[in-house]
N, C-alpha and C positions, 0 to 999 in steps of 0.2 A: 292334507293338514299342513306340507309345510308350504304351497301357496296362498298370500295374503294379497289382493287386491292387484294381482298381477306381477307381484314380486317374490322373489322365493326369501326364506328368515337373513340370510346373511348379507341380501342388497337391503334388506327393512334397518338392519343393524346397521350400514352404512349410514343408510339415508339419517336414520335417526340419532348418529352420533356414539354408538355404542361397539363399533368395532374393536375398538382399546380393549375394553370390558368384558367381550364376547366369550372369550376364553374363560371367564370367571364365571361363567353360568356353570359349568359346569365340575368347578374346584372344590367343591364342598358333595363329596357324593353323598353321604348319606343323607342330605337333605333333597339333595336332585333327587334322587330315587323317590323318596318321600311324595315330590311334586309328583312324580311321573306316576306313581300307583293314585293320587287323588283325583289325577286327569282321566285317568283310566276306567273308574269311575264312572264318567259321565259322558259314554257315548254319542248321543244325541248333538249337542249342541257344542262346538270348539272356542273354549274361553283360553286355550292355553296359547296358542298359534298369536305370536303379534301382531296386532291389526296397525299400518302405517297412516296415520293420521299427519301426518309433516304435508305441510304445502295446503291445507284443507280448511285453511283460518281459524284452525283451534287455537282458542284460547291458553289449553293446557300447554301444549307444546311451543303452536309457532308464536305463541306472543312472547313465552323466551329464548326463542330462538332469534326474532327481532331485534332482543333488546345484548341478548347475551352472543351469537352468532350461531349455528349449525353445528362445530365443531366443540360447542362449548355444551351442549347439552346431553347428558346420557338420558333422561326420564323426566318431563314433568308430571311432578307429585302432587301439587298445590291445587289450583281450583278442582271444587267436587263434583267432577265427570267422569264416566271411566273409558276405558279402552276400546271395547268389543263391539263387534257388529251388531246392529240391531236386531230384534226377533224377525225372524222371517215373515211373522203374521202383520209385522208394522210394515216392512218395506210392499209385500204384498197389496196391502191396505193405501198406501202413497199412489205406488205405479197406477191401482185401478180409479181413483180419484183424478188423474193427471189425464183420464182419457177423456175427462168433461173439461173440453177447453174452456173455461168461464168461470172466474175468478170474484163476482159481484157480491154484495151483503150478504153474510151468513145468518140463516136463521138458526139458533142453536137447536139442533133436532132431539127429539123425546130418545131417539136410539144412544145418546150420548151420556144423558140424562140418569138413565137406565143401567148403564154401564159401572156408571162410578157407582151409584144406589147398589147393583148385584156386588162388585168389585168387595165393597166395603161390607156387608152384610155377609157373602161367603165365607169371607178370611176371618172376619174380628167379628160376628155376631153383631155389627155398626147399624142397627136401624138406621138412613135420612131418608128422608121427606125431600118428596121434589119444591115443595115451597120452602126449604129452609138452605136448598143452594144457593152460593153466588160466583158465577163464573167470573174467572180475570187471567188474564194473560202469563200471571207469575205468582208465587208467595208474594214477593216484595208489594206488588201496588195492593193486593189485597188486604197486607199489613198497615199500607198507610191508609187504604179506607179508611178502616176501624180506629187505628190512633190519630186521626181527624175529628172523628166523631167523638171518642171519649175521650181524649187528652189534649185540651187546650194547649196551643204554644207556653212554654216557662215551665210547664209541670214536671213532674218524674217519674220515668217509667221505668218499674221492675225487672231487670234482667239477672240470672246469677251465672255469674261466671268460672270458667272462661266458657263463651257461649260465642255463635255465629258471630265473626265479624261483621256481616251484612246487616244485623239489627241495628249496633250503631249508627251506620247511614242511616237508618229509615228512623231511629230515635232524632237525628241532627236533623231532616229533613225536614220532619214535622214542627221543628223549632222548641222539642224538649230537649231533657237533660236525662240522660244515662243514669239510675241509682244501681250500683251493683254491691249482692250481696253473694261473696263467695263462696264456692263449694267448700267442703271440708274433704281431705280426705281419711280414712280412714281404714287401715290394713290393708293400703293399697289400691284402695276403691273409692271412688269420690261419691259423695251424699250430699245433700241438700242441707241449708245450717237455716229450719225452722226459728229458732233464736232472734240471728240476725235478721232473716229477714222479717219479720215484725218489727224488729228496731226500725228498720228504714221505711217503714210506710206512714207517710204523713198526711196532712190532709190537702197536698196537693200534687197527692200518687196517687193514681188510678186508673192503672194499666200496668198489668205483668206480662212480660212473654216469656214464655215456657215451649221448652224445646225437648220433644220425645219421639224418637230417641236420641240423646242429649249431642247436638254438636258442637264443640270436638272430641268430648269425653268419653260417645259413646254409652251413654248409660241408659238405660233402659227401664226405666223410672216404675216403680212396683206399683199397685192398686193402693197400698197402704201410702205411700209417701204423695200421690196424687190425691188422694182425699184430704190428708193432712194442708195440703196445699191449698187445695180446692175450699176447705173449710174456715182458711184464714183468711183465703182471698173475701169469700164469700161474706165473713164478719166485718171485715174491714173496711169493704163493697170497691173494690180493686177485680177489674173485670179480669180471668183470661185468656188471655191470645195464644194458642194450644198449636205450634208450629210443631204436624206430623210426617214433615216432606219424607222424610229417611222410615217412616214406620214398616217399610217392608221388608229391612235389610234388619233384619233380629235371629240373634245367634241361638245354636242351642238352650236349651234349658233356659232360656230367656220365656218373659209372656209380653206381649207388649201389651197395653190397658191404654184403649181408645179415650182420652179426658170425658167424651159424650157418651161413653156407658159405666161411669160413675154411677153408683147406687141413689148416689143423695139427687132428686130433680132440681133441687134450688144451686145446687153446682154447677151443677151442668147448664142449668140456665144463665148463669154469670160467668157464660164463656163462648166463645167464638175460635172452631179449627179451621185450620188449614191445611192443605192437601194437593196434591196432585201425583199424578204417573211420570213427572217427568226424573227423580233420581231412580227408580226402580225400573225403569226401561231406557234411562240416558235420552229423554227427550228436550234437554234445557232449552234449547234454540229454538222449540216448536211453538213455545211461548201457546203454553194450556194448565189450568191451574184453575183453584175453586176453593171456596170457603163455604160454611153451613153453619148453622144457628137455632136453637129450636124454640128460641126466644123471638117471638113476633115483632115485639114493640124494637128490640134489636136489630134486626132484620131491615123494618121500614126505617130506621135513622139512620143505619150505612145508606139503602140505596137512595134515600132524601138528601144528603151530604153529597149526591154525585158519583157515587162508585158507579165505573165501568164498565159493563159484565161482556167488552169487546173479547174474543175470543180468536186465533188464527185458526182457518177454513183445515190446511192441512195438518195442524198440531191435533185441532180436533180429531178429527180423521186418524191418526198417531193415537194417541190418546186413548178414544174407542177401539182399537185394536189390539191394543197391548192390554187394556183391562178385560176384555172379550175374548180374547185369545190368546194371551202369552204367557198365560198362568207356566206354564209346560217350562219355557224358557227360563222364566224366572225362578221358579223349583228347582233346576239345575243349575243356576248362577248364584244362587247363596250359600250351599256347600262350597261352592268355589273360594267364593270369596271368604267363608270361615279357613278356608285351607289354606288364604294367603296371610290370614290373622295367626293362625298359629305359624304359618314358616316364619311370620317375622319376628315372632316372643322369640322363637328356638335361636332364629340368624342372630338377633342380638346378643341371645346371651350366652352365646358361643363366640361369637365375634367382636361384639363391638357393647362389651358388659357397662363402660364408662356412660351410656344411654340406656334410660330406664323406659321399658316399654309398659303400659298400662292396657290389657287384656282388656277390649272395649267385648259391650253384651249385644252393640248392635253398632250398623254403619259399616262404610267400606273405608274409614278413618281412622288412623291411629296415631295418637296423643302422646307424642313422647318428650320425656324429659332431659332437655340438653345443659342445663347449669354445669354439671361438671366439664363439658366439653367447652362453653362460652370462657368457664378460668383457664382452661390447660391452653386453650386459642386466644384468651385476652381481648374478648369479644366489647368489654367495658369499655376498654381502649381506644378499641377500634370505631366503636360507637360515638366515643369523643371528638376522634378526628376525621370521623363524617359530617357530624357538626358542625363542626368548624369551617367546612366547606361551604356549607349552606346559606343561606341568605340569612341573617340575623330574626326575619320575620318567620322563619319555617321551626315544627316543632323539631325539640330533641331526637335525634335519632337514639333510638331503645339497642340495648345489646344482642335483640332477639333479633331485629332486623338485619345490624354487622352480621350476626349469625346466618340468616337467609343468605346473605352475600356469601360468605366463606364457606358455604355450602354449594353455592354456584362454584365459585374460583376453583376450589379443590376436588370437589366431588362429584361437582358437573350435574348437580339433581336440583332443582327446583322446589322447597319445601314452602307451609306458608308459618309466618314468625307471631310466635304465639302471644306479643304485646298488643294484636289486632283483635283480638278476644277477651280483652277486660284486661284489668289489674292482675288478677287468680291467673293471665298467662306468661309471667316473664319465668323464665327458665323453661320454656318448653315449644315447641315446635309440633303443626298438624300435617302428616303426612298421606296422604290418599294412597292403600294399596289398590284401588278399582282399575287391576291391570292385569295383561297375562303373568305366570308367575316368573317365565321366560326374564320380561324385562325386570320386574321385582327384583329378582336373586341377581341380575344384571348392576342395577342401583344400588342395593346393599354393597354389594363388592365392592362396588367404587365406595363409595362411602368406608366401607373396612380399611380399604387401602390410602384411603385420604387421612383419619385417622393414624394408621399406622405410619405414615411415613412425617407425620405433625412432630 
């Protein structure tokens, strides 16, 4: 356990900038403890041991590690990737592919096919049809298929936020305009505000994307709230785009409700999911990814418009392996990550109470609230005369951004600033725990003590 990739934990703390820190992993016993009976737990698989990813062209780490230096990073938090080794059934599954030297056209094979079809029907009761896939290399382009095909340039597409910053790009790309209609929260839980969103659909909306389970918030959207959605969309005739990339990372007492096993069929037929294995087994890079539809005449005008259906030879191969075989891994990697959900409610509000944490129902995400911290730090300020540096032509710098920054200077943790998520995200900040809890309780500390000494 304590060797990781040929380093033992206290050269990985070097490497990764967390030596200062190190000591604080273990300042807080009754939470250590805590950690150590959850690890305890899950013999099989070791998600607690820090896996050293520095020097590996992670984007998490070493791109700020680039920009910020070596010495300046304890944990990046921000892009959503996590930590830990792959299942052993994926690397497995690599190695024996790599013994067919020949790298030429892939034909996408029925064993693939099959995979996602059992994946999704085991877990969630998800009938698809092999005629109602469309393979692509990522959510993103498979997003822009479809808001090509029903969203003319100039239009507006339905988002409610604060929602993935990545739909933005793909809303700008397409040459529309972002309508966002805010979440509400309520006793602490964010809800969907049916209301507004009707107000904003006009007759040159027609296209929602809808995110479950909800990113950054976390939410885990009910049967009843997806119908209600589903039945406005459907009156309105506002197609939706059902982005399920996180559906596997759902906490207890949670259900998550696949938008394609909606009761009403005319719902479900005025909507298009998406999908892939690559956040529930950390495959981003492998670039494998898939959409479905049980609407025919839908179906033929994405792939008429030009969609894709290129696929990488070894993402596949990844892909089919973790759906066919990693159930095991993945069954003990979501207790985990519930366990790093609750060490963070408990860390904060023991520690660092001026941050309001928001108990997500799913996701390896946490959505937290830093407005009191952006006033006590003068984050406003600071946002001003970042501006002022800038070229005249660049927008305003937002005070969640200064915040991003002064989380770097002081705290040495890389977070991502929550005005890249709509209007519904200034005063808040998305945090990735998808890590051992080692480094976690590593990053809070810092974070307590950057705080504390403000």
């Amino acid at each position: 356990m304590a060797q990781i990739a040929g380093l033992n934990r206290r050269a990985f703390l070097r490497n990764a900038g967390l030596t200062a820190v190190a000591g604080a992993v273990s300042s807080n016993a009754p939470l250590a403890a805590a950690a150590e009976t959850a690890f305890a737990a899950n013999p099989t698989f070791d998600f607690d041991t820090p896996y050293n990813r520095v020097g590996t062209d992670c984007t998490k780490w070493d791109r700020a590690i680039s920009i910020y230096g070596k010495g300046n990073i304890v944990a990046g938090m921000g892009i959503a990737d996590m930590d830990f080794k792959a299942a052993p059934c994926i690397t497995k599954a690599l190695q024996e592919r790599l013994q067919h030297e020949n790298w030429g056209y892939l034909t996408t094979p029925t064993s693939h096919v099959e995979s996602i079809i059992n994946w999704n029907k085991k877990r969630y009761n998800l009938e698809i049809k092999p005629e109602w896939l469309m393979h692509s290399p990522s959510v993103h382009p498979a997003i822009l298929s479809v808001l090509r095909v029903f969203s003319p340039p100039g239009s507006k597409i339905l988002v409610q936020t604060p929602t993935y910053n990545g739909f933005f790009t793909d809303i700008r790309q397409v040459g529309c305009k972002a309508e966002e209609s805010p979440l509400k929260v309520v006793n602490g839980r964010f809800q969907m505000d049916f209301e507004d969103l009707e107000r904003r659909i006009g007759p040159d909306t027609n296209t929602l994307i809808l995110c479950n389970p909800q990113n950054p918030t976390g939410n885990v959207w009910s049967k009843q709230d997806l119908m209600t959605l589903g039945e406005l969309c459907l009156k309105r005739r506002v197609l939706v785009l059902a982005d399920e990339i996180h559906c596997d990372f759902v906490l207890k007492g949670q259900t998550y409700t696949p938008f394609a096993t909606l009761p009403n069929e005319a719902v479900v037929r005025n909507s298009v999911t998406f999908k892939s294995a690559s956040k529930s087994f950390n495959l981003a890079s492998m670039k494998c990814a898939y959409m479905f539809c049980n609407n025919a005449d839908h179906v033929a005008k994405i792939r008429q418009w030009g969609h894709k259906e290129d696929i990488n030879t070894m993402g596949m191969v990844a892909h089919r392996a973790a759906y066919n075989e990693g159930a095991e891994w993945f069954d003990q990697l979501l207790p985990y990550i519930e366990g790093n959900h609750d060490f963070v409610a408990k860390y904060f509000a023991a520690n660092i109470p001026a941050i309001k944490v928001y108990k997500p129902q799913g996701t390896y995400l946490s959505w937290i609230d830093v407005s009191a911290v952006q006033q006590k730090v003068g984050a406003a300020q600071m946002a001003a005369e970042m501006t002022k540096k800038n070229p005249p032509s660049a927008a305003p710098v937002t005070p969640e951004v200064a915040m991003e920054r002064w989380f770097l200077d002081n705290a040495k943790i890389q977070l991502n600033n929550g005005s890249g998520y709509g209007m519904a995200g200034a005063g808040h900040m998305r945090m990735n725990i998808g890590t051992s809890r080692k480094t976690l309780e590593a990053a809070l500390s810092s974070l307590a003590n950057a705080l504390r000494n403000t």
